[in-house]
C-alpha positions, 0 to 999 in steps of 0.5 A: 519493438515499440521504438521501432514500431514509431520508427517504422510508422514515422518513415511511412509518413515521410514516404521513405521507401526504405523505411517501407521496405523495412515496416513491410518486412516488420508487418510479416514478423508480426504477423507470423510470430507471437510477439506477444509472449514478450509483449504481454508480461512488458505491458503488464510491468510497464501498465503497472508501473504507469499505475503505482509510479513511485510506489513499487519497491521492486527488490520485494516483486523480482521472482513475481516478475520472473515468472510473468515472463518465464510462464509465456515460454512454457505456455508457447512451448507445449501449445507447439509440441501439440499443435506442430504449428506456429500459426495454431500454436499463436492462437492457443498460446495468445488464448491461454495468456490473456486468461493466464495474465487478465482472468484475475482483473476479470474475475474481481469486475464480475465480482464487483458487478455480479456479486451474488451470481454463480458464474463468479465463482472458482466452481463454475469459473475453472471448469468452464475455462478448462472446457473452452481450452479443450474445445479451442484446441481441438477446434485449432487441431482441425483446422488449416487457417493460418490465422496470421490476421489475428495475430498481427493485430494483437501484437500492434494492440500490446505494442500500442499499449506499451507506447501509451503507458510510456507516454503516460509514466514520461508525463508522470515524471514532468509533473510535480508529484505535490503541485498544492504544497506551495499554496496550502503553505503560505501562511505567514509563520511566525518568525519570532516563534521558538522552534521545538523538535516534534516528535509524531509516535504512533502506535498501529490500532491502538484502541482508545480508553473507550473501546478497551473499556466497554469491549475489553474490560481492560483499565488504562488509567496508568498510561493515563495518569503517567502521561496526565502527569507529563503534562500531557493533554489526553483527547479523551473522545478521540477518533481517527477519520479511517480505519485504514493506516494508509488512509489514515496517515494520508489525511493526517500528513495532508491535513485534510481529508481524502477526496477521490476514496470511495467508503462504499467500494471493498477494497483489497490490499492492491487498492491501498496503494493509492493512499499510499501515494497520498503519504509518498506526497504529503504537504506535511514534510515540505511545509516543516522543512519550509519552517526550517526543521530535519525531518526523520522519517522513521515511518513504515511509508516512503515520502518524496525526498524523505525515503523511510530510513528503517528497512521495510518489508513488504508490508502492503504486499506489493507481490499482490499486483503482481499475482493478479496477473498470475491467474494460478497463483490468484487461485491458489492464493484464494482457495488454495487451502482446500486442495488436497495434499497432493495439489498443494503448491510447495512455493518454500517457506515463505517469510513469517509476517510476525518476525518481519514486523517485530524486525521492523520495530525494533529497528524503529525502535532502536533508530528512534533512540539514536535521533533522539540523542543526535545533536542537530543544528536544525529543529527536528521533526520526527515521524515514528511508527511502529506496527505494534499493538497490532496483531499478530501477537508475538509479545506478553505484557512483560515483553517477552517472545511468544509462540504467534497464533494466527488462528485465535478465537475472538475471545482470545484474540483480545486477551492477547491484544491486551497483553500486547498493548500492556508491553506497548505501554511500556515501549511509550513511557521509555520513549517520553522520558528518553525524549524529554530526558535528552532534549535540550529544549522542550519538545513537542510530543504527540502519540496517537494510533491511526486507528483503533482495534479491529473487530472484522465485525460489520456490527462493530464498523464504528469502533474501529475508529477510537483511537489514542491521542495525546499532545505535549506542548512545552507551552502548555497551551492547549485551547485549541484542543477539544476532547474530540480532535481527529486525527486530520486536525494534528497539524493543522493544531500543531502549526496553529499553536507552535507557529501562531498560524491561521489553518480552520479546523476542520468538522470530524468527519469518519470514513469506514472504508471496507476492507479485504 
């Protein structure tokens, strides 16, 4: 329809009579038919995938997707059957889907704008839409306009939509994806420097030495002593820059801090996809393929050129941006637990996040043990992350299964937290001895945690970001090293002491980012 519609448009410039004809005959179906049931669900995947380019993994949203495109024909259907006409069933129909399609984006900018006002809520919101359907439908059951003006121009708005995120994802294609690579990368390397595998573990929320001490009464001098005695170099006040993982790795990869995110603005799960793409197109990997090395991207984040190589479920709930263009499933997904029984939604048995994430790991796991061991002829670099000590906890200190509890007390959620970490320790002196037990030359190591346990406690914002941090360098040069290194610093040390590089460490600076 969007082809034809710059065909049309293009005739009419050249005054091709045939392409009046032909632009006239368009102008009476647009007018008369409702177009924009199949108009609205495209522009929303379109708009969608103009907005996240690159980002959607779309065998995780197929059944979201059809039903954004089932809903319009039910919608149509029944607006006819009780209209028995086209023109008022047009109208009804286009009323109901842009609530159906747009009253989730509406309901978040009042939110946003009006936080503390009563018209924001499901209270006032459902029944004042219920009422407006009611009235239009009478109002439309009444009256014999044929409305066709109406409907015409909302069928060439949508179709103009489509054409501008088409233009827009076309232009998102001619542009590269990294443009600041290759001048952030020339610093002259050292060409003489030996070249080690490197090896970035990280273990989601991990909370540093201070934080398990004041707020967990918990000791881990022996992880500390196991990885002092490895020659280890333990940043003793270190901290990450966001409390966020996708944030948190996009400065680390980037090696400098995030300047369009806004620490003042709550952000939901759908706004995590930005930082995600600032993982997808970090300066990181194509610097270290630069410098000559394999990159092994073993991480729960696609990077250009370096796809995750562990199968991921749908981690950053990309069906969520979906749903917000699905006004009942939005509802149900916010206030659906207080329905009664027989309101309830049976959607089937959805995928038990805790198994997802331990599949994942130990995926990641067993991988990480494969390159381990994997002869290469290029230096590698590793990128390995697991999701674990982050909660739900399905594992004791001993690394046994156990039944996940999603509803623990705070109290209890630390002891379990604690025993889960304890496992995770583990998990890491298996890995250190493996990597340096099979590498023929010494390698780099570093371990550290995006950031630290989270408390969903305003007054405890700060200690989110303690975190571990631990670097292993075969030369034992660790002067660029302080006890309060962030994370975004890593590799800037990194390529500093390995490739006797030039990168300014840059101030600590912490970013809270308020979460949803």
């Amino acid at each position: 329809m969007a082809g034809s519609f710059l065909i049309c448009t293009n005739r009419l410039l050249i005054g091709d009579a045939y392409g009046k004809n032909e632009c006239a005959y368009m102008i009476i179906l647009l007018k008369k038919y409702p177009v924009f049931a199949v108009l609205l669900p495209v522009f929303i995947l379109i708009h969608i995938e103009a907005e996240y380019h690159n980002l959607i993994t779309y065998r995780f949203v197929t059944k979201e997707i059809l039903i954004l495109f089932i809903v319009p024909v039910i919608v149509y259907a029944a607006c006819f059957i009780f209209l028995r006409s086209i023109p008022k069933a047009n109208i009804l129909s286009l009323a109901v889907l842009i609530i159906f399609f747009f009253g989730g984006e509406f309901i978040d900018w009042l939110r946003i704008s009006f936080p503390d006002y009563f018209f924001q809520r499901y209270t006032f919101i459902i029944p004042f839409i219920t009422v407006l359907i009611f009235l239009l439908s009478l109002y439309l059951k009444k009256r014999s306009i044929k409305f066709e003006k109406i409907n015409l121009y909302f069928n060439l708005a949508f179709i103009l939509f489509i054409i501008a995120d088409l233009v827009n994802i076309s232009l998102l294609k001619t542009v590269p994806e990294n443009p600041g690579v290759n001048r952030l990368s020339n610093y002259d390397s050292c060409q003489n420097c030996r070249r080690p595998d490197i090896y970035y573990l990280v273990f989601d929320s991990y909370a540093g030495t201070s934080s398990l001490r004041s707020e967990f009464n918990y000791d881990n001098s022996e992880l500390e002593n196991y990885l002092s005695k490895n020659d280890f170099r333990i940043i003793s006040d270190s901290k990450s820059n966001y409390n966020l993982t996708p944030f948190s790795i996009g400065s680390t990869f980037n090696m400098e801090y995030l300047d369009d995110i806004d620490s003042g603005k709550r952000y939901f799960l759908k706004d995590y996809l930005p930082a995600v793409k600032k993982v997808y197109t970090n300066k990181l990997f194509p610097i270290m393929e630069k410098r000559g090395y394999q990159v092994f991207n073993q991480g729960m984040f696609n990077v250009e050129s370096h796809p995750g190589s562990v199968p991921l479920f749908d981690a950053w709930e990309i069906k969520l941006i979906y749903q917000q263009h699905n006004f009942v499933r939005k509802i149900y997904n916010e206030i659906g637990w207080q329905f009664p029984a027989w309101l309830q939604i049976n959607l089937g048995r959805e995928p038990d996040y805790a198994e997802q994430r331990d599949a994942y790991d130990k995926k990641a796991i067993e991988m990480l043990y494969e390159v381990i061991k994997k002869p290469s002829v290029k230096p590698k670099f590793v990128y390995n992350h697991l999701f674990l000590p982050h909660s739900p906890y399905s594992f004791d200190s001993s690394g046994n299964k156990i039944k996940v509890d999603y509803h623990l007390s705070v109290e209890a959620d630390k002891q379990a937290y604690i025993s889960q970490l304890i496992y995770v320790n583990k998990l890491m002196r298996s890995v250190i001895d493996a990597i340096k037990k099979e590498s023929k030359n010494p390698p780099v190591i570093i371990v550290q945690s995006d950031h630290g346990y989270r408390f969903f406690n305003a007054s405890k914002a700060q200690l989110e970001f303690i975190n571990l941090s631990a670097f292993y360098f075969p030369s034992k040069n660790y002067s660029m090293l302080t006890d309060s290194v962030s994370n975004v610093n890593t590799f800037r040390i990194v390529l500093n002491t390995i490739f006797e590089e030039h990168w300014p460490i840059l101030e600590n600076k912490h970013f809270f980012i308020k979460y949803k």
